[in-house]
C-alpha positions as CSV (number, residue, x, y, z in Angstrom):
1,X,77.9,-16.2,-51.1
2,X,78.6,-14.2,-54.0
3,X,79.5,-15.9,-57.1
4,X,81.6,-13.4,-59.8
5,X,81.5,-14.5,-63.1
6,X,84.4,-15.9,-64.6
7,X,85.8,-15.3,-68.1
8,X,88.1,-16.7,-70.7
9,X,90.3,-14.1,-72.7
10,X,88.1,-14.4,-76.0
11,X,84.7,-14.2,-73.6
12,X,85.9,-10.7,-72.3
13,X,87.4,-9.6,-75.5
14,X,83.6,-10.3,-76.5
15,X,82.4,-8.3,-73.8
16,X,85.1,-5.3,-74.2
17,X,83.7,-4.8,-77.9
18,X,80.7,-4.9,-77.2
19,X,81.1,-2.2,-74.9
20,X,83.5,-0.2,-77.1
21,X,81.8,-0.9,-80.6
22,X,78.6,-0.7,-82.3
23,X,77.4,-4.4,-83.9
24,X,74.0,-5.2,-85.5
25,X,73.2,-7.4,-82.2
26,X,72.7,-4.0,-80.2
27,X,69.2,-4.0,-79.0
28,X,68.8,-0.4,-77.4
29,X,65.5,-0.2,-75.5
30,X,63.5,2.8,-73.5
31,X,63.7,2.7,-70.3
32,X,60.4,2.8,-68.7
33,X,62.1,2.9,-64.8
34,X,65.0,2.0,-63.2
35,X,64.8,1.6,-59.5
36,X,67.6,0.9,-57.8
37,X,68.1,1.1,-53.3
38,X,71.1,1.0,-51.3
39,X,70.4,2.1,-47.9
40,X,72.8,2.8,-45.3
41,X,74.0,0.3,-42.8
42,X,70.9,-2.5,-44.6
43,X,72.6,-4.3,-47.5
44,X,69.6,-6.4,-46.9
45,X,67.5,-3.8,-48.0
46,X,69.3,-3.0,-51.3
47,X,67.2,-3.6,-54.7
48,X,67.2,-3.2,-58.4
49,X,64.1,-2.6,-60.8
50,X,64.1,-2.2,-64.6
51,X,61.4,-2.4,-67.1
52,X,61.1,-1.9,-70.2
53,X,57.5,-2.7,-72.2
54,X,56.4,-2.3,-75.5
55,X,59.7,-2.1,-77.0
56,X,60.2,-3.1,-80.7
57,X,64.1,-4.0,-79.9
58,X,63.3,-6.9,-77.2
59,X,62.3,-9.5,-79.6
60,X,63.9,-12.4,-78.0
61,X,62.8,-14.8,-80.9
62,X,65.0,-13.2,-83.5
63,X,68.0,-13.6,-80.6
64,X,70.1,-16.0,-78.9
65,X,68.6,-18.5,-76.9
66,X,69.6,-18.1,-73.1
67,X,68.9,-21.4,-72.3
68,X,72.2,-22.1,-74.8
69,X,74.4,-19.2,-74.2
70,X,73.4,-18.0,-71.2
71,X,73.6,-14.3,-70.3
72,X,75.6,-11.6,-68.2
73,X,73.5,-8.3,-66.4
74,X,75.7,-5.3,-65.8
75,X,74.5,-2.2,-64.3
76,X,76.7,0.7,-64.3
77,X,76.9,4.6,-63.6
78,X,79.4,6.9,-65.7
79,X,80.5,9.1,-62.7
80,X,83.5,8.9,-60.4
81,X,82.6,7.1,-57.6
82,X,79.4,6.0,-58.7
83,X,77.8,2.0,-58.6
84,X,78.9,-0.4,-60.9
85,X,77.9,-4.0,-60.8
86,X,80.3,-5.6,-63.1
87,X,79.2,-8.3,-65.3
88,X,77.1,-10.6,-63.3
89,X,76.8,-14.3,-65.0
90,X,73.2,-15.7,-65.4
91,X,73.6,-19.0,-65.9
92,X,72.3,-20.9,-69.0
93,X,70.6,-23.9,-66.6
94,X,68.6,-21.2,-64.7
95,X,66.7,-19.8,-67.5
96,X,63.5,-21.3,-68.9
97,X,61.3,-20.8,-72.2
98,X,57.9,-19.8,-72.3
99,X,55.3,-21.2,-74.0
100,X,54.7,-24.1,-76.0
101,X,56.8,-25.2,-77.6
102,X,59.3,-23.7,-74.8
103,X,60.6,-20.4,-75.7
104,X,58.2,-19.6,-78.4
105,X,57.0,-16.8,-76.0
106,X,60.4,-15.6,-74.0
107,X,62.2,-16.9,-71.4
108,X,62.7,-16.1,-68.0
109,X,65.4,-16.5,-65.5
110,X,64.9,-17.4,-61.9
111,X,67.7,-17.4,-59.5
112,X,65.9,-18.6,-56.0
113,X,69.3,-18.1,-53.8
114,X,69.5,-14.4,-55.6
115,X,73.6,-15.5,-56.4
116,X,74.6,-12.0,-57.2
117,X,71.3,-10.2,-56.0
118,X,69.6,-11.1,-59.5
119,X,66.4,-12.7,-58.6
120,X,64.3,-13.0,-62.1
121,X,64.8,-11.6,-65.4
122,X,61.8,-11.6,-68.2
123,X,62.3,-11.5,-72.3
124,X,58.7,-11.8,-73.5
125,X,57.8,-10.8,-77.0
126,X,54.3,-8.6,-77.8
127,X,52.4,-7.4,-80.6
128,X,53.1,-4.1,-79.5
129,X,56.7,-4.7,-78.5
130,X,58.7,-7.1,-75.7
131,X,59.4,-6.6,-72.0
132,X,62.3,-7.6,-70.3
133,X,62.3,-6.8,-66.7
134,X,64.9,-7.2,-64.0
135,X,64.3,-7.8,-60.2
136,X,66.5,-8.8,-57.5
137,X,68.5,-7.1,-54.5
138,X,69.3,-8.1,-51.3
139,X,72.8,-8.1,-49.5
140,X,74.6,-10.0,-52.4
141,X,73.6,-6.7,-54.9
142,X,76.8,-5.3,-55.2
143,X,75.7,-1.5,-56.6
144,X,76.7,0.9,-54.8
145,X,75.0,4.5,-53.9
146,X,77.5,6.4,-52.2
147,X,76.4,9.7,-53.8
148,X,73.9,11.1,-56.7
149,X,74.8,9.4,-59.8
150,X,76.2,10.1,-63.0
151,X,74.0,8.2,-66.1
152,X,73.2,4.8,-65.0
153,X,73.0,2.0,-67.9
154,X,71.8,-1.4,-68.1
155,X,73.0,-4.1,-70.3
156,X,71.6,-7.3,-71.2
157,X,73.8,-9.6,-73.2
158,X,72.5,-12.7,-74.7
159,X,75.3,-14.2,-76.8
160,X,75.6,-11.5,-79.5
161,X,72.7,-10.0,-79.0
162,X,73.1,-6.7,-76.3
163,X,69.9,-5.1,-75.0
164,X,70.9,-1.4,-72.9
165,X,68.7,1.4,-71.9
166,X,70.6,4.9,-70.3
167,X,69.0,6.9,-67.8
168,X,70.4,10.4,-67.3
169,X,67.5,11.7,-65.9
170,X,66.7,11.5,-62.7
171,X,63.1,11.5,-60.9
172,X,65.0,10.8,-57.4
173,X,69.1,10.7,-57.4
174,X,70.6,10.7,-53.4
175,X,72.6,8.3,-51.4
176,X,70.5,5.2,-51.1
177,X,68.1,5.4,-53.8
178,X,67.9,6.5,-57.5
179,X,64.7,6.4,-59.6
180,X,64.0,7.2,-63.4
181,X,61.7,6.7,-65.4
182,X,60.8,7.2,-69.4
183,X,64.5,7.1,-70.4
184,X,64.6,7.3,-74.4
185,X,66.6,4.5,-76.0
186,X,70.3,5.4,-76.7
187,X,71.5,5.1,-79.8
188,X,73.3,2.3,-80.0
189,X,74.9,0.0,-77.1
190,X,78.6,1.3,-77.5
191,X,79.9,3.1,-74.7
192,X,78.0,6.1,-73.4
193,X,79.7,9.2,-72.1
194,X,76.2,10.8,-71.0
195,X,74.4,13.3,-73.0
196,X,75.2,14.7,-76.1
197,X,73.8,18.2,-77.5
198,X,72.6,17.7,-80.8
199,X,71.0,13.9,-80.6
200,X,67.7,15.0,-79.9
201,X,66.6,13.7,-77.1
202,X,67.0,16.0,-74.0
203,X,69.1,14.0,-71.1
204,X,70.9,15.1,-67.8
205,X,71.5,19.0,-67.6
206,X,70.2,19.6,-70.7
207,X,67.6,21.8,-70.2
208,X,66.4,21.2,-74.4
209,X,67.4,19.3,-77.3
210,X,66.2,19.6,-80.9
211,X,68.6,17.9,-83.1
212,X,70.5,20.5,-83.5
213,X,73.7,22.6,-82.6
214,X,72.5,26.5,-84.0
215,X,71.4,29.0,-81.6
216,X,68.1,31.5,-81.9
217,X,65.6,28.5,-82.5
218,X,64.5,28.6,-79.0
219,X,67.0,26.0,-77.6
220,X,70.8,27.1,-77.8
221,X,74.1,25.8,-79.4
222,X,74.8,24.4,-76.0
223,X,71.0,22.9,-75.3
224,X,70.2,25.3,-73.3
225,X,66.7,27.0,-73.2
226,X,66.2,30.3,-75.0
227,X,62.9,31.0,-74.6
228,X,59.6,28.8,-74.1
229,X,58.9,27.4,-77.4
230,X,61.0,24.8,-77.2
231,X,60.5,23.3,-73.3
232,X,59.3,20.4,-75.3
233,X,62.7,19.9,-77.9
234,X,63.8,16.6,-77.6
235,X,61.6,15.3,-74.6
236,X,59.6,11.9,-74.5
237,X,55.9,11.5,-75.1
238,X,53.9,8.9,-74.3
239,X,50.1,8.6,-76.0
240,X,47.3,8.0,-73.8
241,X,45.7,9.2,-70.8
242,X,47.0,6.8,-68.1
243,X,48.5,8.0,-65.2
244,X,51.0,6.8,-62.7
245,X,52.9,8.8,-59.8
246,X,56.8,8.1,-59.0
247,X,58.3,10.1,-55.7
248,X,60.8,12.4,-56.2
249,X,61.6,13.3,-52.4
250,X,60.6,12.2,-49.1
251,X,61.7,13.2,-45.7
252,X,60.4,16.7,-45.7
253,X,58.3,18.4,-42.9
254,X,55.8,20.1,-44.0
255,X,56.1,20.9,-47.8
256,X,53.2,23.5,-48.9
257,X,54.4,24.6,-52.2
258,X,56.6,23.5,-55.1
259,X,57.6,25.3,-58.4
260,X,60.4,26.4,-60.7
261,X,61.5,29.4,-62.8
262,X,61.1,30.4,-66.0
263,X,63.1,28.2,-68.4
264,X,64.9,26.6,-65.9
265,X,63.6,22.7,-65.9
266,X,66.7,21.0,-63.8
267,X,65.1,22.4,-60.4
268,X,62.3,22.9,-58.2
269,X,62.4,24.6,-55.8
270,X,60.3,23.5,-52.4
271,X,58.6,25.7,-49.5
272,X,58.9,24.0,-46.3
273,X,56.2,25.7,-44.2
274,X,58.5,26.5,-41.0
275,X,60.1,29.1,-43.5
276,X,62.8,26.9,-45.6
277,X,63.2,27.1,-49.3
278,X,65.1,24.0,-50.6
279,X,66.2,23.2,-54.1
280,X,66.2,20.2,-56.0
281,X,68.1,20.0,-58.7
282,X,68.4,17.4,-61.6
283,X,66.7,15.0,-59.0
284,X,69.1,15.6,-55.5
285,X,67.8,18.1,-52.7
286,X,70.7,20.6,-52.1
287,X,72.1,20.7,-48.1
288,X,71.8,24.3,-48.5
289,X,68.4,26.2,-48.2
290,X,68.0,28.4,-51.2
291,X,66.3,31.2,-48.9
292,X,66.2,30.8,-45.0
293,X,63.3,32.8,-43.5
294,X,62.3,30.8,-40.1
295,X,63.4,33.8,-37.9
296,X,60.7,35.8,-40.1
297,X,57.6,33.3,-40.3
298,X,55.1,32.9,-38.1
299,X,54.0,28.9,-38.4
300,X,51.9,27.1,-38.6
301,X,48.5,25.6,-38.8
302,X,47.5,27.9,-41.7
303,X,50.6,30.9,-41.1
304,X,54.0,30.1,-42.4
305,X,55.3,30.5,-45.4
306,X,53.0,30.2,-48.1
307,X,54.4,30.9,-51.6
308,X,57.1,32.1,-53.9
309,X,56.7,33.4,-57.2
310,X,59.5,33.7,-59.6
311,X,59.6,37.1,-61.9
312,X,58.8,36.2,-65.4
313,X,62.5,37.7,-66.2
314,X,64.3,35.6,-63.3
315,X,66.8,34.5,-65.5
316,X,68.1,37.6,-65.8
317,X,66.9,39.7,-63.3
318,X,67.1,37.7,-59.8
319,X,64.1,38.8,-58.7
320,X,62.0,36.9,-56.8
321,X,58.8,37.4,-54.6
322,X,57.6,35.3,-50.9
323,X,55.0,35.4,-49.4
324,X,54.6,34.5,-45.4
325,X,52.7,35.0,-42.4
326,X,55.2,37.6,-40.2
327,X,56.0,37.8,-36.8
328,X,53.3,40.2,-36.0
329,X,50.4,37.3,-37.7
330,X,50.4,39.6,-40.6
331,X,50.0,38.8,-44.3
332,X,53.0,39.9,-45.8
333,X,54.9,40.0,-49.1
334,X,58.6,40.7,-50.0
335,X,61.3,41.1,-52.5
336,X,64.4,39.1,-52.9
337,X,67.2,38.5,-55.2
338,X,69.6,35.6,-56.0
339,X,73.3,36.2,-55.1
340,X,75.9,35.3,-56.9
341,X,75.4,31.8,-56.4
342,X,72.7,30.4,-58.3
343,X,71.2,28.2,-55.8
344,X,71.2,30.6,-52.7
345,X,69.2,33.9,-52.4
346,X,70.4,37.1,-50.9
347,X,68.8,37.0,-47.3
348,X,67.8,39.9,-46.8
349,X,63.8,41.1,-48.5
350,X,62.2,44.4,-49.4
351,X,58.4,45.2,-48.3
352,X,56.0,45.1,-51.1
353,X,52.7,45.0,-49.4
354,X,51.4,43.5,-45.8
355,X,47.4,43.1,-45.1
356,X,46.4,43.4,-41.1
357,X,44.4,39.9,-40.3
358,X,42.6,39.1,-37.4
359,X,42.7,35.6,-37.3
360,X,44.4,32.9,-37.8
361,X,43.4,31.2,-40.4
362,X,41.8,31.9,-43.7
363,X,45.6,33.2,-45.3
364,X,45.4,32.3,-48.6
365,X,48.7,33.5,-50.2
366,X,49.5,32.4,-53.0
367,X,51.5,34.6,-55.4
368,X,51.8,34.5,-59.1
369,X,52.6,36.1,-61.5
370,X,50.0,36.3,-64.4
371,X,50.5,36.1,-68.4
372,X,49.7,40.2,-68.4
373,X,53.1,40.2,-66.6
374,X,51.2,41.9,-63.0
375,X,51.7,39.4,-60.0
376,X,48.4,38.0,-58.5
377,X,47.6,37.8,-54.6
378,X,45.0,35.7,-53.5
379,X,43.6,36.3,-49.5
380,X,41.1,34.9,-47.8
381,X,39.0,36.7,-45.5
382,X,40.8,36.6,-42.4
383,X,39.6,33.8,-40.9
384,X,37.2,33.0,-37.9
385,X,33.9,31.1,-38.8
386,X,31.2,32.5,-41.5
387,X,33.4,35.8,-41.9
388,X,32.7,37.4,-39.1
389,X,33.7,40.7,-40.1
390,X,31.6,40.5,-43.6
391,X,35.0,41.8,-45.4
392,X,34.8,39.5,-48.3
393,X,32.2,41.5,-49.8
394,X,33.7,44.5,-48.6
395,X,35.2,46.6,-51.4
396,X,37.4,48.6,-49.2
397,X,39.4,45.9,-47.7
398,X,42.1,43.2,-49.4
399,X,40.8,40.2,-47.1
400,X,38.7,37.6,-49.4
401,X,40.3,39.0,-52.0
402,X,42.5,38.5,-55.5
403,X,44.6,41.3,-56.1
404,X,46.8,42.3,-59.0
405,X,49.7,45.3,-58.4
406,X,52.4,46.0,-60.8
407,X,55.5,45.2,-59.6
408,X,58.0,46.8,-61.8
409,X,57.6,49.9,-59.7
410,X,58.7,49.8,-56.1
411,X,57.2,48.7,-53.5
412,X,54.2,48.5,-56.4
413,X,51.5,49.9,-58.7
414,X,48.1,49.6,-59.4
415,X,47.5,48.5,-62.9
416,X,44.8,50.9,-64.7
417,X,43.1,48.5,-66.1
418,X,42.5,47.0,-62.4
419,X,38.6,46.7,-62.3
420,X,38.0,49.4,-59.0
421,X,41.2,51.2,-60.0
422,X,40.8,55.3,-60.1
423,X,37.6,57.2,-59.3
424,X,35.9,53.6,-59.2
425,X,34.8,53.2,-55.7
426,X,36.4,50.0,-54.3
427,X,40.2,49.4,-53.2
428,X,42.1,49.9,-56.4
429,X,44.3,46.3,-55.7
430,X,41.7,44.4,-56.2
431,X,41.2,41.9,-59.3
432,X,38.3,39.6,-57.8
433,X,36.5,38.9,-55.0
434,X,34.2,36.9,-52.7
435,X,36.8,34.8,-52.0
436,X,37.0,32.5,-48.6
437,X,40.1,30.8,-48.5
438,X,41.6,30.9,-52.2
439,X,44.0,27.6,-51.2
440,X,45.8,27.1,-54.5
441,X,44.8,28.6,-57.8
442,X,46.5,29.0,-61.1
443,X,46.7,30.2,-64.5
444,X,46.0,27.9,-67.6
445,X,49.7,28.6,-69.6
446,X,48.5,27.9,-72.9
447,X,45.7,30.3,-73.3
448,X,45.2,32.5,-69.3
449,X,41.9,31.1,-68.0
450,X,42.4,30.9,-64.6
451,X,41.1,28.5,-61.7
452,X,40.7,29.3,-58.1
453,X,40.3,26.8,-55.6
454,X,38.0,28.0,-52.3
455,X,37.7,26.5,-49.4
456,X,34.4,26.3,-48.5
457,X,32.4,26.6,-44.2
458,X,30.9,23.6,-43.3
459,X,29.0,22.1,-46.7
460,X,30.5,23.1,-50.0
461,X,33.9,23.4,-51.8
462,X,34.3,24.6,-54.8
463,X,36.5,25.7,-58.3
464,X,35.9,29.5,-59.5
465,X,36.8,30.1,-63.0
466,X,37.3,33.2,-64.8
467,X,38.4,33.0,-68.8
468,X,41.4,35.3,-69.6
469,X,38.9,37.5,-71.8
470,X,37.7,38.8,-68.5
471,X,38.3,42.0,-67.1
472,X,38.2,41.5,-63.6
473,X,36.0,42.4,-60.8
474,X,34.1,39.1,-60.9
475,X,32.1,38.4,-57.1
476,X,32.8,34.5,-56.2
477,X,29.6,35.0,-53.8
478,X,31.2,34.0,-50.1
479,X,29.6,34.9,-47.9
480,X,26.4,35.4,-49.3
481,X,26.6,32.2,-50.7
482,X,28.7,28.7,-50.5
483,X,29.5,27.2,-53.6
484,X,26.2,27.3,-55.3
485,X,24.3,27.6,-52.2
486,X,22.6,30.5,-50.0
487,X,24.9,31.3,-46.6
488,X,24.1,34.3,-45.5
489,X,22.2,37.4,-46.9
490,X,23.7,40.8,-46.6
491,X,21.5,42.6,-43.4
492,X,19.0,43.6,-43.6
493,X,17.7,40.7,-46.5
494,X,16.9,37.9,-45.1
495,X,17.3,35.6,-48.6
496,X,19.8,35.8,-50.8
497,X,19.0,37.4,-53.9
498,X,17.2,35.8,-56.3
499,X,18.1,36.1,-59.3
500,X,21.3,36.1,-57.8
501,X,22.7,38.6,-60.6
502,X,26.1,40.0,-59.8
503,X,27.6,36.7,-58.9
504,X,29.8,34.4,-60.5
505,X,28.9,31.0,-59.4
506,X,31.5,28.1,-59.5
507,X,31.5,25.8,-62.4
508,X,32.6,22.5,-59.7
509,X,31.2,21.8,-55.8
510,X,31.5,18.8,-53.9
511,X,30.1,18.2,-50.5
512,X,31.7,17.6,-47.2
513,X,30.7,14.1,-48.0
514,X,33.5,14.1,-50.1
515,X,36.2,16.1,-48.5
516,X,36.7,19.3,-46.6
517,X,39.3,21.5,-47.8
518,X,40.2,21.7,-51.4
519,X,43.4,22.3,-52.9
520,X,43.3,23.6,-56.3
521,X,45.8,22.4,-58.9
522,X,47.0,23.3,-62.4
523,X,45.8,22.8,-66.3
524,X,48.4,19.8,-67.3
525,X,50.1,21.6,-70.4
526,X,53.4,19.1,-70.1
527,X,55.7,17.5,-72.7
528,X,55.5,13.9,-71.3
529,X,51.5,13.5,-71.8
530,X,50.3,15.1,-74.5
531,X,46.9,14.1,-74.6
532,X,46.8,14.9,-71.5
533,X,46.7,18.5,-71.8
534,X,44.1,20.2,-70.9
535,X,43.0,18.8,-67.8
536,X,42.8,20.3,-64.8
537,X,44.0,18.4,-61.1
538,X,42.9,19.0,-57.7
539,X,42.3,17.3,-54.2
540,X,41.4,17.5,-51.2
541,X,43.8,18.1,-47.7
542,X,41.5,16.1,-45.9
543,X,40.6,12.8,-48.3
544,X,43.7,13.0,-50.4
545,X,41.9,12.2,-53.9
546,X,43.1,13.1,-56.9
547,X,40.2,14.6,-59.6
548,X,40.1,16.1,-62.8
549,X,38.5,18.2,-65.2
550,X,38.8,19.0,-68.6
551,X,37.2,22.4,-69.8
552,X,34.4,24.5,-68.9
553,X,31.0,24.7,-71.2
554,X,28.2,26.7,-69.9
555,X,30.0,27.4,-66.4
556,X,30.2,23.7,-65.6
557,X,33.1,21.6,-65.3
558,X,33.4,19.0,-68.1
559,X,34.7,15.3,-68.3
560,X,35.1,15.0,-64.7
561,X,36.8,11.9,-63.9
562,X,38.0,10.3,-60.2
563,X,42.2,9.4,-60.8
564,X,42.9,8.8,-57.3
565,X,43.6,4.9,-57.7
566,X,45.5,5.6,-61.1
567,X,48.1,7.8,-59.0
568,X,48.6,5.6,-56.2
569,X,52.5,4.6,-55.9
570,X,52.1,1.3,-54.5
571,X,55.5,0.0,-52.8
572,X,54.3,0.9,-49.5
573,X,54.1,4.7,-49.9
574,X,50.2,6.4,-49.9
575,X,49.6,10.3,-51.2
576,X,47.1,11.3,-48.1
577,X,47.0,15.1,-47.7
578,X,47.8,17.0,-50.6
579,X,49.0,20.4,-49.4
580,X,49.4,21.5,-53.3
581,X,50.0,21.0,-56.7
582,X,53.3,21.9,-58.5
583,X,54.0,22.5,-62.0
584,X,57.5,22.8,-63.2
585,X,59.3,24.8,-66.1
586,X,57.8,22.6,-68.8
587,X,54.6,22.1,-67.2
588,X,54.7,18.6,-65.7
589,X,52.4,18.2,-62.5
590,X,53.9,17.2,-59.2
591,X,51.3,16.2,-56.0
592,X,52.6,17.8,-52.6
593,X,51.6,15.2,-49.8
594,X,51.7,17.6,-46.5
595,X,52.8,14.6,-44.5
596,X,50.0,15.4,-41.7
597,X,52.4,17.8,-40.4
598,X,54.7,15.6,-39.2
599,X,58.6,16.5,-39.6
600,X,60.0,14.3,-42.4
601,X,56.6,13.0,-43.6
602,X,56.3,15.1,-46.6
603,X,56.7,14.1,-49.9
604,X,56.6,15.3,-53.7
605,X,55.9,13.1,-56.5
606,X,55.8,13.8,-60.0
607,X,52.6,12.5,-62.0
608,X,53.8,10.7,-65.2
609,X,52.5,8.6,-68.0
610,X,50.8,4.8,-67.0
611,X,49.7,2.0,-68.7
């Protein structure tokens, strides 16, 4: 049974100003996540989560005792229609002190019949800060999730004393389930209307947030982006290197590739590999597909759709650029524009370039666009076993290769400082090759090195690296060698060259002890982390770890480090094969879990600080 509490006039005129005025018992706190579950049709399944660690303002010592005055939880969201708890009572006989003597180290209240869903509640003091944590749920939880919510706050009021943390910032936000995570503390505990431009701290649709209201700093009057140098204005930190992993969508069949575009942090936008593009934006996937291709794509196994890549001037322009397996088992590339509504393309694409394979796997495709402005396309070299028809090291063909083409001319132009470009015998696209199966690779934001994931035959994968000082026309080996190691020598040698000049060798291999198909990642460059930065993620399809390096010294990796147990997301969900990486706007690192394929068993999440 659910038991409301009841209140006296002068106990609600309490509560009223404490919601409507600031007092010098408010307690804001960080958020450090809110998880909160309302499934449809299984109230018994409903559940709330809150924790906040480390916090300066839970000091239960200098507060009220609970075991006295007792307590009241509310948890509410500021939009129409959104979940609101109420205040819930938490009885002064069901809290205890810690410690001895009793309270000297927090108390806790336990609530075995979960009266009003609340099951425990922690206030525990720390030299580095307090925690107080919520748990409960079950069919007597009373919030509702009806629809993506507005800011959700929490409020903890101990006699005077009011702890509140505000998330308006969403990691997941649908019917059924919201989570956040890293919510700054609000300023005070007085009513919240939800963001406000100017505070500093970047919350809900605000894409920036550096104190201040004046345009042409990098982040506008109205908080919205200008330009990149201020993707970090008014976002949290967190020190350290711990990591942690939270899901920001589930149910997808089979996600390949995730990004966003330039300046535009509120969405990502997701490449099913059937031939959907979906959006999510501030945290709720959109019903409508951004772009709609499944007539067009040939799937799947490696075909389908493979990649988008935004132009560096989307914001303005429109332009955007796929990149799919057609109908005729082709590699192909096209132009597209948004319409008129922001979150749906124009359906209709222009050719820009389309390699003959022969096979079908080895695709590559991954598009990008580079920080010379040219857009990048990575191939593999058409597939089959041992590359059958040797074009890898083939100079007049595009399989096994990285290309680079100017774009601003239509369908596109060859660069002149391409490396074979001109009266330089070799196909003038090409930036790089000796490639395999190039399954993921990326440019380092802050400075250009760039990092190519190959997948390797039957013994070796490996990370190719080529420092943005380079000119180009570097020869990754395959299929003369794999990874560090002789394959097969070009007729009529019968050993690979030795010394093997000519070659850029990887500076990372693993065995097929290991894994058997990498998938490249990103440099982390991200606000949330910063000493994170640096480091460079990447898996395997076939294992699932998570590893990172960070840097490269005498064409070896360095600081290698295995982060596949810190990732994890425990509550019953496992990352197995990781399809890609994703990095958004600011730079923050997402892990794309292919789902083995099956339809609604992919999933995104977001990697974010840990303890």
């Amino acid at each position: 049974m659910r038991h409301r509490l009841i209140v006296t006039a002068a106990v609600l005129a309490m509560l009223l100003a404490g919601r409507s005025a600031v007092c010098a018992a408010d307690r804001p706190v960080a958020g450090d996540r809110l998880t909160l579950k309302d499934p449809a049709g299984k109230p018994d399944g409903r559940a709330v989560r809150f924790r906040a660690a480390r916090d300066p303002a839970v000091d239960p010592a200098s507060g009220a005792d609970p075991r006295t005055v007792g307590a009241t939880l509310e948890v509410m969201g500021a939009g129409p229609g959104d979940g609101d708890t109420g205040p819930i009572a938490l009885p002064s006989a069901l809290w205890t002190g810690l410690g001895n003597p009793a309270g000297s180290k927090g108390y806790r209240f336990k609530d075995p019949l979960r009266a009003d869903g609340v099951k425990t509640i922690l206030l525990k003091p720390g030299n580095a800060g307090g925690k107080l944590t919520v748990a409960g749920g079950g069919s007597d939880w009373s919030y509702a999730i009806d629809q993506a919510q507005g800011t959700v706050r929490v409020r903890l009021t101990v006699g005077p004393d009011v702890y509140c943390a505000s998330f308006a910032s969403f990691d997941q936000n649908q019917p059924g389930k919201v989570v956040a995570t890293h919510a700054p503390a609000p300023p005070d505990c007085g009513t919240t209307t939800g963001p406000v431009c100017g505070d500093g701290v970047a919350q809900g649709t605000e894409e920036c947030d550096d104190g201040g209201t004046a345009s042409g700093d990098g982040c506008s009057a109205t908080c919205q982006l200008e330009n990149t140098s201020a993707l970090c204005a008014g976002v949290p930190s967190t020190p350290g290197t711990g990591l942690d992993s939270v899901l920001v969508q589930g149910g997808l069949d089979r996600p390949v590739y995730v990004t966003s575009p330039p300046l535009d942090p509120n969405r990502l936008f997701v490449l099913l590999q059937d031939g959907l593009v979906l959006i999510i934006k501030n945290g709720v996937l959109l019903a409508t597909p951004f772009l709609d291709l499944v007539d067009d794509v040939s799937c799947c196994g490696e075909r389908g759709l493979l990649s988008i890549a935004f132009a560096p001037d989307y914001e303005t322009s429109g332009v955007f650029y796929v990149s799919y397996t057609n109908n005729s088992f082709d590699s192909e590339v096209r132009r597209f524009t948004v319409s008129s509504n922001p979150d749906v393309a124009n359906p209709t694409g222009t050719p820009v370039i389309m390699i003959d394979d022969f096979a079908p796997n080895h695709n590559g495709g991954l598009i990008a666009f580079g920080p010379d402005g040219y857009l990048y396309y990575g191939m593999g070299d058409g597939g089959g076993s041992g590359d059958p028809n040797e074009t890898a090291q083939d100079l007049t063909m595009l399989l096994g290769k990285l290309m680079r083409l100017d774009v601003s001319t239509s369908p596109y132009a060859i660069p002149p400082t391409n490396p074979f470009a001109g009266a330089t015998f070799g196909a003038d696209e090409i930036w790089a090759y000796g490639l395999r199966n190039p399954w993921r690779w990326s440019f380092d934001r802050a400075n250009g090195d760039l990092y190519i994931a190959d997948v390797g035959q039957d013994m070796w994968e490996e990370v190719d690296y080529q420092p943005a000082s380079s000119g180009g026309g570097e020869n990754y080996g395959w299929d003369v060698f794999e990874a560090n190691h002789c394959f097969e020598p070009t007729p009529p040698a019968t050993m690979c060259p030795m010394p093997p000049t000519g070659f850029t060798f990887p500076v990372l291999e693993y065995s097929h002890s290991i894994g058997c198909s990498i998938t490249g990642g990103y440099v982390y460059r991200g606000c949330a982390m910063p000493d994170l930065r640096g480091t460079y993620f990447y898996s395997d399809i076939c294992t699932g770890f998570i590893r990172t390096f960070a840097g490269v010294s005498g064409g070896v990796a360095q600081n290698q480090q295995i982060r596949t147990a810190d990732v994890a997301p425990g509550g019953g969900l496992t990352i197995d094969g990781v399809s890609s990486f994703a990095e958004d706007a600011r730079g923050e690192i997402y892990i794309v879990d292919y789902g083995g394929g099956a339809d609604g068993a992919g999933e995104i999440y977001r990697i974010v600080p840990g303890s």
